[in-house]
Backbone bond lengths (Angstrom), bond angles and torsions (degrees), N, CA, C in turn:
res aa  C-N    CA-C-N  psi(-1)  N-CA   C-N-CA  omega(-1)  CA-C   N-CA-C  phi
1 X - - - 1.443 - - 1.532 110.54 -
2 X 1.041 113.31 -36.91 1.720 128.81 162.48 1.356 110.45 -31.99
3 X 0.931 105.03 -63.10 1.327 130.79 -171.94 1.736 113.34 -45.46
4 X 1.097 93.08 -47.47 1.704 121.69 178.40 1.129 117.15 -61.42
5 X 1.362 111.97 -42.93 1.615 116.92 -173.71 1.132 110.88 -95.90
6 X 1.302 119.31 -14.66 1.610 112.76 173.55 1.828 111.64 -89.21
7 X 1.185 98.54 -14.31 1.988 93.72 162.61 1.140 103.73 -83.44
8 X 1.486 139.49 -35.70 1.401 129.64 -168.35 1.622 94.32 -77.19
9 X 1.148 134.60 -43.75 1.583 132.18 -152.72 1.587 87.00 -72.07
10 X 1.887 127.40 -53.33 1.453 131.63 176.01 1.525 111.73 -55.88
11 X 1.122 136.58 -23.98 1.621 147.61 147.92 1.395 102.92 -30.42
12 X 1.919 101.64 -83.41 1.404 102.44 -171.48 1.349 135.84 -49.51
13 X 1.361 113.75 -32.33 1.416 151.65 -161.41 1.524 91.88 -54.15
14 X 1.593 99.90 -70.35 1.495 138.68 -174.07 1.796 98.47 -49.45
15 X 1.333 98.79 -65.67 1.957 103.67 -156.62 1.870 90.87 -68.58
16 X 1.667 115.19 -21.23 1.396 97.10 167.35 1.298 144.75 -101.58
17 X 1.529 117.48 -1.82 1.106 145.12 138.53 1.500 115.01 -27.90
18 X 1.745 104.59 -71.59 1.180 128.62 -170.50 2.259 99.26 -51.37
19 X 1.024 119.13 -56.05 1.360 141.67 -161.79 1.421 97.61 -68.77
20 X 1.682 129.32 -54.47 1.402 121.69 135.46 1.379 148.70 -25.28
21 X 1.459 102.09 -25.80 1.627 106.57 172.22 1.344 106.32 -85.53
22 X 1.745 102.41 -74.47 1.484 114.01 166.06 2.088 108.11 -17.68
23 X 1.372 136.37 -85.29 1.186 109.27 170.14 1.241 143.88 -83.61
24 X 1.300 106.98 38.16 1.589 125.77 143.05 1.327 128.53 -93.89
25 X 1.034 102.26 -13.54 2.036 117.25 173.44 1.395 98.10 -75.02
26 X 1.115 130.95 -43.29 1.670 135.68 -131.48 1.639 98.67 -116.25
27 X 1.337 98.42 49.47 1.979 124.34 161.64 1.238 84.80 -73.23
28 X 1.302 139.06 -43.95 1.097 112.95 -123.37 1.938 90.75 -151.43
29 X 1.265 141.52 131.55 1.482 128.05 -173.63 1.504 101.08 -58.25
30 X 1.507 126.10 132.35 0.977 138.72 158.09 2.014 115.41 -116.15
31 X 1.052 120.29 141.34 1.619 122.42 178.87 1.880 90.87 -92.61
32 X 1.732 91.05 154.14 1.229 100.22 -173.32 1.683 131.43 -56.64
33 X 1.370 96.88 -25.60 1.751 115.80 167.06 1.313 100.16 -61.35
34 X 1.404 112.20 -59.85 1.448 89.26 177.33 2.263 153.67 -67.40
35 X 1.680 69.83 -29.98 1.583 103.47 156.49 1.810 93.86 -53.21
36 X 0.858 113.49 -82.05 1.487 116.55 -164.33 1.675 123.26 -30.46
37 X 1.707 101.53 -58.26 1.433 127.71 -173.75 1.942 103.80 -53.25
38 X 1.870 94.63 -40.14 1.416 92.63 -177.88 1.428 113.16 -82.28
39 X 1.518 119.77 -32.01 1.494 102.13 -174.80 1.823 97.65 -67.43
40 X 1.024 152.30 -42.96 1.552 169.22 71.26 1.588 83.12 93.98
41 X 1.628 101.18 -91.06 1.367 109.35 -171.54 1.120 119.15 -101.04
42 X 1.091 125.18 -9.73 1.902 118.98 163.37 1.955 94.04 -59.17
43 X 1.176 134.32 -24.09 1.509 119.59 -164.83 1.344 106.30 -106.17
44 X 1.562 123.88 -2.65 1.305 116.37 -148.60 2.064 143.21 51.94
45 X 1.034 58.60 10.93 1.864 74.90 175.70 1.568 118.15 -33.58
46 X 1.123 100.42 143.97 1.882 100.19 166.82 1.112 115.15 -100.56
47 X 1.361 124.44 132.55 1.484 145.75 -135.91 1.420 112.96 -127.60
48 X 1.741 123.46 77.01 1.556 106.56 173.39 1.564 96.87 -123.28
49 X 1.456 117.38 174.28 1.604 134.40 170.64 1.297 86.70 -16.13
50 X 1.662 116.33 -92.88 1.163 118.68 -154.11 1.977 133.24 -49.83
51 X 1.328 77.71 -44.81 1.757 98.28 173.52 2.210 103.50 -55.02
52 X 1.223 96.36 -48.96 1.554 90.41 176.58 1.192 117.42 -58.64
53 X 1.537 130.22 -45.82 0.978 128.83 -168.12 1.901 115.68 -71.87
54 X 1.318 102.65 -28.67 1.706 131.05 -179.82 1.836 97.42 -69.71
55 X 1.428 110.33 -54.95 1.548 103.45 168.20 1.009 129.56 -68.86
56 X 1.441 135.07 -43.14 1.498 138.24 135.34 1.570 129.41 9.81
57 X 1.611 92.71 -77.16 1.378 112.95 164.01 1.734 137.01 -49.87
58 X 1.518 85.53 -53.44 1.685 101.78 170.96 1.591 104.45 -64.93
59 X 1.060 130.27 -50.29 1.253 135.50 176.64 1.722 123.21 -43.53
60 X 1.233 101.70 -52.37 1.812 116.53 156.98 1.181 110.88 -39.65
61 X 1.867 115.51 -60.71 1.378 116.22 174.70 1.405 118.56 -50.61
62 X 1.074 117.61 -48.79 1.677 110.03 179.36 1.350 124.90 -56.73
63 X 1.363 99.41 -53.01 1.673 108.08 163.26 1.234 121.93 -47.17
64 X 1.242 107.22 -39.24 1.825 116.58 -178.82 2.136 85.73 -58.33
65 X 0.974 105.39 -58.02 1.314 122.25 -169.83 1.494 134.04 -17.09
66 X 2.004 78.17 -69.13 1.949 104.20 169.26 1.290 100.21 -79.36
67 X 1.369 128.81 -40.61 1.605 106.86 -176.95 1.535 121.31 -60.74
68 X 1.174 121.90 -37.33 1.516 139.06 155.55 1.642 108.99 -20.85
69 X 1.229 90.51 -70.75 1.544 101.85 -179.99 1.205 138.88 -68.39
70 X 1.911 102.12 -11.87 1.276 96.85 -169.09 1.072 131.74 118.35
71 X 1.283 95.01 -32.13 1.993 120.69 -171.55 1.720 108.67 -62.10
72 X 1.360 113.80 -53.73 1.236 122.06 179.03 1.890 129.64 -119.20
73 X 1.202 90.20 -166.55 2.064 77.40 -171.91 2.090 68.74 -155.95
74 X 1.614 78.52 157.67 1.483 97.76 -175.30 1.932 107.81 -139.58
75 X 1.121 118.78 143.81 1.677 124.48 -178.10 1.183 107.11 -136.81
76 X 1.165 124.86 142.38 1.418 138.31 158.93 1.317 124.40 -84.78
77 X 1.193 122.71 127.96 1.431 114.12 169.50 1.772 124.57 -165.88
78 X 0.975 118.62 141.28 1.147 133.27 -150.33 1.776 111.46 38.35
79 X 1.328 116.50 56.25 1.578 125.68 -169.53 1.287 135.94 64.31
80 X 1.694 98.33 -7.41 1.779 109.79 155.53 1.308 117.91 -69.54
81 X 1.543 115.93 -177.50 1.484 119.33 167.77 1.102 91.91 -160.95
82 X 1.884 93.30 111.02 2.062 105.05 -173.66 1.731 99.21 -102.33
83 X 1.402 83.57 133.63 1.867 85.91 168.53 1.523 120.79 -95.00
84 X 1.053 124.88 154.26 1.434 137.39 170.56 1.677 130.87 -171.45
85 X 1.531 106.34 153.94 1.590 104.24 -177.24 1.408 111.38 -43.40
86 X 1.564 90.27 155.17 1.678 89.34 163.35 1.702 105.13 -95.57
């Protein structure tokens, strides 16, 4: 059972880390490609079809996340959608 809680606690660690960067990037409006490209290579990540599309996704979730909360505000414009602090 040990065992268990220390991947979930390394989960959280991780998904809050991650949620920390994401609104520390967002000084400044960034679009989600770009959000992406930087968490991408600011971490060294390994980068195939699938893995992009898997970070992509997770990435939405977070955003879904801070905006939820409050954390951020989002605009559209000219067919982007840039995120940033409020």
């Amino acid at each position: 059972m040990t065992q268990s809680y220390d991947i979930i606690d390394k989960n959280e660690g991780n998904t809050n880390r991650y949620l920390q960067e994401i609104y520390d990037y967002l000084d400044q409006p960034y679009t989600r490609e770009e959000l992406l490209s930087k968490i991408i290579n600011d971490n060294n990540l390994k980068l195939d079809y699938k893995e992009y599309h898997y970070y992509n996704s997770t990435l939405g979730a977070m955003l879904s996340v801070l905006i939820n909360n409050d954390k951020i505000q989002y605009e559209v414009e000219n067919g982007l959608v840039y995120y940033y602090k409020i």
